[in-house]
N, C-alpha and C positions, 0 to 999 in steps of 0.2 A: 504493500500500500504506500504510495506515492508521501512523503513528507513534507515535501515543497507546497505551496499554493500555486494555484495555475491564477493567471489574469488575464489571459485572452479573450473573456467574458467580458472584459473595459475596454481593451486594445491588442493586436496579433504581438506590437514594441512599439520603444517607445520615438521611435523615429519613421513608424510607419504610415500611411496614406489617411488611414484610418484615423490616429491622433494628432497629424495636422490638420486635416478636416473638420474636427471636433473643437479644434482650437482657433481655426478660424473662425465657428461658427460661434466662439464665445467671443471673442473680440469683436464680431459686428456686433451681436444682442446687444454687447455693453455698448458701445459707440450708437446703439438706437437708444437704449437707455437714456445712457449719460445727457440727454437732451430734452428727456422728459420735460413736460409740463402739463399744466392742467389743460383739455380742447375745451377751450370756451363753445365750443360748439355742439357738445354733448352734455348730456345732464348726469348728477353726480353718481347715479348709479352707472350709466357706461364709463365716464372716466375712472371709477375705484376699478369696474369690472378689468379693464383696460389693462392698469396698472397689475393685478394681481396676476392676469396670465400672463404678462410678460416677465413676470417675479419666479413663477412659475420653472419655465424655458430656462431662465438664467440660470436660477439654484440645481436644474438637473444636470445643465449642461454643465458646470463647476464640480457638484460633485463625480459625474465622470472622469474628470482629468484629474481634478487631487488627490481623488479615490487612489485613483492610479499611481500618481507620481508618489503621495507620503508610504505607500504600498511599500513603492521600490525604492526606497530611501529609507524604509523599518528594517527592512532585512540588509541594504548595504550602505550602511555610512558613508560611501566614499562614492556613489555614483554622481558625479559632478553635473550629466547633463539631465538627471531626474532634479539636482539643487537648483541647477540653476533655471529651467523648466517652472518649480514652482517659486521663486523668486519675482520670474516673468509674469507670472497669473495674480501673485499677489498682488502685483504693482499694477496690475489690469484692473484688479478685482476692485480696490481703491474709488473707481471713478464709478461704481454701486451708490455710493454713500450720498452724493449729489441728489439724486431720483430720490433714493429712502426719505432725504429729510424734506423735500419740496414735499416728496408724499404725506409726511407725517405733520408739517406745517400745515399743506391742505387740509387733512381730514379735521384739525387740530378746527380750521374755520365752521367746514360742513355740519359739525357733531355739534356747534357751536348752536347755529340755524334750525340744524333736523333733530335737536334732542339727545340722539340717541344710535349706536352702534346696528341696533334692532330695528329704527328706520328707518337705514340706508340700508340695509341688507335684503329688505322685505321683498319676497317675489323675484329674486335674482339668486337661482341654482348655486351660481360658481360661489357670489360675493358670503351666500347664508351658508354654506361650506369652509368656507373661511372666519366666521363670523369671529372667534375666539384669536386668528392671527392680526385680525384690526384692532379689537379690545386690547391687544398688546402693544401693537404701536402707537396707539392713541395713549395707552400709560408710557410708554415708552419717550413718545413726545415731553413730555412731564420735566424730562431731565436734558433736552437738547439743547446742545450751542449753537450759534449761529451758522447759516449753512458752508460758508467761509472759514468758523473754527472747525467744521465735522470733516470737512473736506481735509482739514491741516492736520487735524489730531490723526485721521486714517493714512494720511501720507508718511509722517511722520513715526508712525508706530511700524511700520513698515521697515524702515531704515533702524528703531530703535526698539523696543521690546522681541518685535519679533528677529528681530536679529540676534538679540540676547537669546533669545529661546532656542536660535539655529547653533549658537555655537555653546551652550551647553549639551544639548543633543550630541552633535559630535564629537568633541570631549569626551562626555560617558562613553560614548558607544566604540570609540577607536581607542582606550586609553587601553595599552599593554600592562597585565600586571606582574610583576617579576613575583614568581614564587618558586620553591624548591618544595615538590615533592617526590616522594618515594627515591629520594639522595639525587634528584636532578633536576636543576636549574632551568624553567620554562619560565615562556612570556604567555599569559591565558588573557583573552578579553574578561573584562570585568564581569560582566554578565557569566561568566563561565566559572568564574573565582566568586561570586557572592550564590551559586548556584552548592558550593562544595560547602557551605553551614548545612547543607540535609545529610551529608556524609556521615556514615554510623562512626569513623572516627575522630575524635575525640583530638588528636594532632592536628590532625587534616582541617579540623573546622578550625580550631584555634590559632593555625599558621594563616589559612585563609583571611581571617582579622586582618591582623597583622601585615599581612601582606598589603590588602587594602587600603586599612588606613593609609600607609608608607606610601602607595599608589598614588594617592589624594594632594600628596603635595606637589603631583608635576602639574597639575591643573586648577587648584585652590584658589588659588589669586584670582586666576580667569573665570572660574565659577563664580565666586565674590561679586565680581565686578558683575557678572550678568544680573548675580541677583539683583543688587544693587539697583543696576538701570532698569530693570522690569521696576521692583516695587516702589521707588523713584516715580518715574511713569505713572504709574495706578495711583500713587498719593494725587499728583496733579490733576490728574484728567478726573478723577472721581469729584475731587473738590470743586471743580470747575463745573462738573454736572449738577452741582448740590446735593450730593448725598453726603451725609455727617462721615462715612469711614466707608471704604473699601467692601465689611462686611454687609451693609445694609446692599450695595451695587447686586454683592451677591446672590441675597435673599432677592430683592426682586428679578435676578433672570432664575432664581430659583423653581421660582413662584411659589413659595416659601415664606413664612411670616415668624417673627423673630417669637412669638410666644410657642410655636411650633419650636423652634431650634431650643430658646430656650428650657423647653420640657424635656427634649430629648437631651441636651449635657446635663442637666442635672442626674437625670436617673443614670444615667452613664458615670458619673461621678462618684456617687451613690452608691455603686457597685463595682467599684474598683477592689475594694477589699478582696473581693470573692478570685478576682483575678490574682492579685497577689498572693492569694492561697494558693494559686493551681502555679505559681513559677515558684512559688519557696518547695512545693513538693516537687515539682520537677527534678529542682537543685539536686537538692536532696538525693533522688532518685540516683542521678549525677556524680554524685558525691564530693557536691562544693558545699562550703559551711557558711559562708558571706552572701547568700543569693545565687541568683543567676548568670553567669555572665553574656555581655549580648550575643557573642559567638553560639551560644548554645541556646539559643531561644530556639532555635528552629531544629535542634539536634535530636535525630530517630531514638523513642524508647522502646525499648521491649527485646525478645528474641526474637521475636518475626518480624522476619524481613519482608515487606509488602509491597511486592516489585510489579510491575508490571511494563509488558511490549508496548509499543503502540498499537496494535491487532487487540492485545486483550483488555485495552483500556477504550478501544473503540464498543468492543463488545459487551464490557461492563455497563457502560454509561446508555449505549442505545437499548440495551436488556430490561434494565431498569426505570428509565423513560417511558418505558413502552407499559409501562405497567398503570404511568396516568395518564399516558395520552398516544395513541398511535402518531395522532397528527406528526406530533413534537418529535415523537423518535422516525420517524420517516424525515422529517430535516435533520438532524443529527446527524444519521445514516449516510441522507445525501452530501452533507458539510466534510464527513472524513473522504467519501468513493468519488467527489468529482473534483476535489482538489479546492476546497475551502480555508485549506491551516497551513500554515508554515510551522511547524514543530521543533526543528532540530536548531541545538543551539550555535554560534558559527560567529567566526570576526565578521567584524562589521555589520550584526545585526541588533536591536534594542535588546536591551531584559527586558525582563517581566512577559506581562502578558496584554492583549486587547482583543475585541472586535469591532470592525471596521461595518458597518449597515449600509448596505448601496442601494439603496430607494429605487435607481433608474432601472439597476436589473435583476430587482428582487431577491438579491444574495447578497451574502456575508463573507467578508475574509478574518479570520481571524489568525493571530501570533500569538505561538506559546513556546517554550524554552523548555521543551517535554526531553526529562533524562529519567524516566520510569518510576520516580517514586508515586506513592499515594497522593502526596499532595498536588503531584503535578496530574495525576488523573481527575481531581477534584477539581484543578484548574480548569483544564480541560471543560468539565460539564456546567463549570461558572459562565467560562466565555459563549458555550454555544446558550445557554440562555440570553445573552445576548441576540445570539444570533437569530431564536425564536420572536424574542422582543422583535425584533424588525422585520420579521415574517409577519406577524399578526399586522403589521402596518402596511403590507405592500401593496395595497390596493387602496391606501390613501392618498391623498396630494402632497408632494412632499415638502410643501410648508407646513402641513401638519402632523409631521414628522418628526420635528424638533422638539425633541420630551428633555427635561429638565434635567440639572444632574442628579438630587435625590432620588427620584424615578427610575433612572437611570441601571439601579441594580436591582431592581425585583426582581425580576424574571432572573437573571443571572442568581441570585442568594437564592431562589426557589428551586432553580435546577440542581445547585448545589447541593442542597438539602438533600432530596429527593435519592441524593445518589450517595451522601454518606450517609445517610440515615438507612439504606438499604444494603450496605456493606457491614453497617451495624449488628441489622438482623441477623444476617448470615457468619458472622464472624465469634473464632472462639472467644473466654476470656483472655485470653493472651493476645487476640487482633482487637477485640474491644480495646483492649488497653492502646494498641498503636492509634488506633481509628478515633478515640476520645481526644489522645494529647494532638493529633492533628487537626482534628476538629476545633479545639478549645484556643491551641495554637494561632489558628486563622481567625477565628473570631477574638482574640487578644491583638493582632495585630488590627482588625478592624475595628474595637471598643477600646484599650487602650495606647496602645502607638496611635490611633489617631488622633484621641483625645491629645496626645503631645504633639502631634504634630499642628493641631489648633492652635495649644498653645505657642508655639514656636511661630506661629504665620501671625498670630495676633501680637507680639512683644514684636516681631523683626518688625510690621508697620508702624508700632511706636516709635520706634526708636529708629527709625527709616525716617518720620518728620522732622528729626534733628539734624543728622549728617550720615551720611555711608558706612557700614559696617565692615569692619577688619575680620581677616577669615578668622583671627581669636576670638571677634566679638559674636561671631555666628556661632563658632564652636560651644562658645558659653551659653548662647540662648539656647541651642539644640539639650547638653546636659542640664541646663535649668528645669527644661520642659520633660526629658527624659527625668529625669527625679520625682516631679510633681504628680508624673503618672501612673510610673512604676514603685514608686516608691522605695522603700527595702529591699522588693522581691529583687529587682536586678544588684549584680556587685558593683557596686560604685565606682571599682577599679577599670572595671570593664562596659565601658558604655561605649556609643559612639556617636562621638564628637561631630562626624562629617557626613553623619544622613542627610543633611542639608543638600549634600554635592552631587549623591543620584536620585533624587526622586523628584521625576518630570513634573510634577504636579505643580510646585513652585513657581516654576519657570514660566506661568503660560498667562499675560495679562490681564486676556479673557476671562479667565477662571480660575478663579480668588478663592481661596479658602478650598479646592480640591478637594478634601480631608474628610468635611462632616459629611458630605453626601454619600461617603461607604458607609458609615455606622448607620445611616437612614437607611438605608437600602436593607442594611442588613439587619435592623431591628423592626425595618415594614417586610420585609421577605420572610423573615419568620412568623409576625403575625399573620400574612395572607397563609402560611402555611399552616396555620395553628385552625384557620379555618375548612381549609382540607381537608385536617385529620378529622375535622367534627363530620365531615359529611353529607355537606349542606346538598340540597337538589341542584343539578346543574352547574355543580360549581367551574368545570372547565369553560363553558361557555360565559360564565362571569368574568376568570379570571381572562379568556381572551379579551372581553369588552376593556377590562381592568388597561390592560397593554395596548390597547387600538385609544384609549380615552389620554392616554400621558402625555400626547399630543396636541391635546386640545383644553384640558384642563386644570386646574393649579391643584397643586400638590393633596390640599385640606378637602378638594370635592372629591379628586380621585380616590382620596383614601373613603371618605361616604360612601365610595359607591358597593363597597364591600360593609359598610357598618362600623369604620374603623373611625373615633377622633383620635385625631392628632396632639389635640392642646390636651388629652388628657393624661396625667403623667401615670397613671396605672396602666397605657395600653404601653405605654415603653418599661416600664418595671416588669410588667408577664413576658415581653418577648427577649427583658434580660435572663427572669427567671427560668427559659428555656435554656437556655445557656449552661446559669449557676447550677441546674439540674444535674447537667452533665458533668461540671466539676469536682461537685459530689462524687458520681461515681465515679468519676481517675481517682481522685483521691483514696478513694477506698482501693482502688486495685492498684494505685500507688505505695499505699503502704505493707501493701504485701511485697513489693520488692526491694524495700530499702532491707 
């Protein structure tokens, strides 16, 4: 079974007939765009109607070639003509922002006259199909600059954050990391050295560290200074839009409201103890007496070794699938047999993991760093719920497509579930014990490493409106915030200083605060799942509406539509409580092996 992704689905390459066509035909749309104006000669329903299918064209024809190009730029850092390719589109893409804001001035007028978002829409198919992406722009209007600042700040970000963001990308992705294992001196991409903390030994992960860190200083400076200029960047233009701080920017593309956010830290706060329980018994298990240290947060326990091929990690995850839903597991299926995943890990390709949703051609690409452990099959079935996520929408329009980032992991935290939870059943006590601390594992990095990493993005913008931070001064927010969240349970001696330096999420101006929308995801993923187990009638067909609605509605209705509030801090305490559930039981079959 093939490992690679095929992209011929986008384009045959990237200097083919095929994706200059494509690109020419983006560069006229814009240039008819870029010219927009209201036709005094049509009334206000043909001129929105107007504008929206031309919005339409644009955003499909765009994400074909980016699809494409960030595609081949995930798996090779170093393809110069896929950088410089989307360099070309961004700086295309720019001359959007003119039209948006004439648009969003217009409607700013019409809504003004006609009352109401529900009186322009009335009896026009496309525009009452849309209705939910103009209620957006119309709040979105709320915060704009002049069409002359919009035009500057999107020129300008071009050359600046998002350049910040390109040369952190490659940075991580190209940085050699000098390590000696098994008595010989190699060069490993990063991504392949932070990949060896799953290693069952115990050297291997601790040299790994080490190695790392050591790595971090040929590129530190440079990372710095990106941060820097990204969060730089965001202080200005946000204040300039009137919103009090960077996070509030957030919460409205969230479509998210701060009494939402803030119910969900506090019960995460709340329940940090419980976590801390399950890394001191780790320790232990371990046999450190000062805590955890970070090298070994993610270090295999148990005797069983829980390996798996790619072949039987394809067959676990669609087997299990299939048990809520044919639909689901008929796209799974399709995702590994027609070349959906790039899998294998390789210089010049990202860590971690993603799914990439292509509206235009009703498929997913997804990237994962798959070396056979458990967690990488649980990977695995996280992303293609992703990939289901965008199934259920492909017969949308793809403005309304754009689901939030809270939203963003349902489906993903549900597949997940679904498939440790069924590895569970079947598994002795001695694989329960493995399949607990992996489980408890990933959800500790999404409840509390996120919660630091909160912390950490909320003190760097403080302290970002005084002067620029020193890679010390970074190092120290990062352990500030690692202390706060881990508290004891990690060994103080061994933290890490420079997670700041690979995680993408920082980096991106757009999308501030990264962080809290995994623990949403994953404490609404557990509750929609909490509702499956009950057994409700019909519940697939709900929870498809659930995934077709993240598109069109804010975060507080979509969770309604399942029966869930959000402001209530008991519905985030029960779906911690699933969790602390399970920490109980390691614990107990934890202390059978100390």
């Amino acid at each position: 079974m093939e490992k690679r992704w095929s992209l011929e689905k986008l384009f045959p390459a990237i200097d083919s007939n095929e994706f200059k066509s494509s690109k020419q035909e983006f560069i006229d749309k814009l240039e008819g765009l870029s010219e927009w104006e209201p036709d005094q000669a049509k009334n206000n329903q043909e001129i929105a109607e107007d504008f929206v299918a031309s919005m339409q064209e644009f955003y499909k024809l765009r994400t074909l070639l980016m699809a494409y190009l960030q595609l081949e730029v995930s798996v090779d850092a170093r393809n110069q003509q896929a950088l410089k390719l989307i360099d070309e589109l961004e700086k295309e893409s720019v001359k959007i922002t003119a039209p948006r804001v004439k648009f969003m001035l217009w409607l700013q007028e019409v809504i003004s006259e006609e009352n109401s978002i529900p009186d322009l829409v009335a009896g026009s198919e496309l525009l009452e199909e849309h209705q939910f992406v103009l209620e957006e722009l119309l709040e979105e209007s709320q915060y704009l600059l002049s069409e002359k600042e919009e035009i500057l700040v999107a020129e300008m970000k071009r050359t600046g954050s998002s350049a910040w963001t390109k040369l952190q990308q490659k940075l991580t992705s190209t940085l050699q990391v000098e390590i000696e294992l098994d008595g010989e001196e190699q060069k490993l991409p990063l991504s392949v050295v932070r990949n060896l903390y799953h290693k069952p030994d115990p050297d291997v992960r601790k040299t790994a560290y080490e190695a790392e860190l050591e790595a971090y200083d040929k590129i530190d400076e440079s990372v710095a200074a990106a941060l820097n200029g990204i969060k730089g960047e965001v202080l200005t233009v946000t204040e300039k839009r009137g919103f009090d701080e960077p996070l509030e920017e957030t919460l409205v593309n969230s479509r998210m409201d701060k009494e939402t956010l803030d119910a969900m830290l506090e019960a995460m706060k709340n329940n940090l103890p419980a976590f801390h329980d399950f890394y001191r018994a780790k320790a232990e298990v371990l046999g450190h007496e000062n805590g955890l240290p970070f090298y070994d947060i993610f270090a295999p326990l148990g005797e069983v070794e829980m390996e798996f091929s790619y072949e039987e990690a394809k067959d676990f995850i669609v087997s299990n699938i299939r048990e809520f839903s044919d639909e689901m597991a008929d796209l799974y299926d399709e995702a590994f047999t027609n070349s959906w995943i790039d899998a294998e890990p390789r210089d010049g390709k990202r860590g971690g993991a993603f799914c990439y949703n292509i509206n235009p051609i009703d498929e997913s690409r997804i990237l994962s760093n798959f070396t056979g452990s458990f967690s990488d099959m649980t990977t695995l079935a996280h992303e293609l719920g992703h990939a289901y996520h965008g199934y259920c929408l492909k017969d949308e329009s793809i403005l309304n497509t754009d689901y939030p980032m809270p939203l963003a992991e349902t489906a993903s935290i549900f597949s997940e579930t679904i498939v440790t939870n069924a590895a569970l059943k079947e598994a002795s006590e001695d694989e329960q014990f493995v399949i607990l601390e992996n489980s408890i594992t990933g959800s500790g990095q999404v409840i509390v490493d996120i919660y630091s990493r909160f912390l950490f993005e909320s003190r760097l913008f403080e302290a970002r409106k005084n002067a620029s931070l020193s890679v010390d001064d970074l190092k120290e927010l990062m352990v500030e915030a690692q202390k706060d969240a881990y508290g004891d349970s990690l060994d103080h001696d061994y933290l890490h200083p420079s997670m700041w330096i690979n995680k993408s999420h920082y980096y991106s101006a757009g999308n501030n605060y990264y962080n809290f929308p995994y623990a949403f995801g994953l404490l609404f993923g557990l509750g929609v799942y909490a509702l499956y187990l009950k057994g409700e009638d019909d519940f697939l067909n709900k929870y498809n509406q659930l995934l077709r609605a993240t598109g069109q509605k804010k975060a507080l209705a979509v969770a309604e539509m399942v029966g869930i509030d959000l402001h209530d801090p008991e519905f985030w305490e029960g779906s911690l409580e699933v969790i602390k559930q399970d920490i109980d039981k390691f614990i107990k079959l934890a202390n059978k092996q100390i």
